[in-house]
C-alpha positions as a printed NumPy array, in Angstrom:
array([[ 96.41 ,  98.422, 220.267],
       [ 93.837, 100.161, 219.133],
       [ 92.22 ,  98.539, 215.988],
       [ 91.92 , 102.084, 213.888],
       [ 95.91 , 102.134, 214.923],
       [ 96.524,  98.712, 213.377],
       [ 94.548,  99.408, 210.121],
       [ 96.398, 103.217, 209.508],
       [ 99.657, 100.858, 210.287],
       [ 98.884,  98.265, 207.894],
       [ 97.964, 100.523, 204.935],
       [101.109, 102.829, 205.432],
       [102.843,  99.364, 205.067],
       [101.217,  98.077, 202.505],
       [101.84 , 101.451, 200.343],
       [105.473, 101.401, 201.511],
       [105.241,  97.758, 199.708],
       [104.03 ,  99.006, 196.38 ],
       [106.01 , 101.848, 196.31 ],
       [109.094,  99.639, 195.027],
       [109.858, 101.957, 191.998],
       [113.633, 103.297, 191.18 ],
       [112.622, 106.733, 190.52 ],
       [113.463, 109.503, 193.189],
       [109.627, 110.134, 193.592],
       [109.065, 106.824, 194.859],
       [112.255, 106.514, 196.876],
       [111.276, 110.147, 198.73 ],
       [107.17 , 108.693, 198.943],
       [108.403, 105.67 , 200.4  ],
       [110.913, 106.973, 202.843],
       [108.841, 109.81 , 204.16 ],
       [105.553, 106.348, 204.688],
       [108.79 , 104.173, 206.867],
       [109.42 , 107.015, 209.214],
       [105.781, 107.277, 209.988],
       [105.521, 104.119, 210.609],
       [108.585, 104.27 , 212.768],
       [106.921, 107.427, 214.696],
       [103.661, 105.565, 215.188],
       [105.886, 102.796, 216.838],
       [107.76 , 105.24 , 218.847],
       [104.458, 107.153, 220.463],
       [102.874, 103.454, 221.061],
       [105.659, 102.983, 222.722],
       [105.753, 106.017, 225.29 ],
       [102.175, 105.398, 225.693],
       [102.437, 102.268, 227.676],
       [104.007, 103.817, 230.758],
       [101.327, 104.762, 233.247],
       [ 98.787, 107.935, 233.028],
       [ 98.432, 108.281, 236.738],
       [ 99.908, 106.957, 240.093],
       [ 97.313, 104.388, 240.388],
       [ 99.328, 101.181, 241.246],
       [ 97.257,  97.546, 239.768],
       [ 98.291,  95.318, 242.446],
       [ 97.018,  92.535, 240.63 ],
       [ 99.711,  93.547, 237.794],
       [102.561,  92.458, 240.595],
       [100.846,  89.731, 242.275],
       [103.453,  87.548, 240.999],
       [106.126,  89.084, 242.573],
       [104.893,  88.416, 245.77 ],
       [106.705,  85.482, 248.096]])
């Protein structure tokens, strides 16, 4: 992961922390800061398939008999 990605991740969780308040405002701040961080997981996620149709053979070395 990129490390820019890690620190943005990190500080939406640590607001999402502080944000513990009762009051609608907070519930609302700290709802809208958990589904970013669930989007950020969810394009990390579809990033890791393959750009092109270039095959690393060393990635399935292991497979080999």
């Amino acid at each position: 992961m990129p490390p820019t990605y890690v620190l943005a991740r990190d500080h939406l969780q640590r607001a999402a922390t502080i944000l513990q308040g009762a009051d609608q405002r907070s519930r609302q701040l700290r709802h809208i800061i958990e589904r970013t961080i669930g989007l950020m997981d969810e394009v990390r996620a579809e990033s890791r398939e393959p750009v092109s149709n270039v095959v690393e053979l060393n990635d399935y070395r292991h497979l080999q008999q």
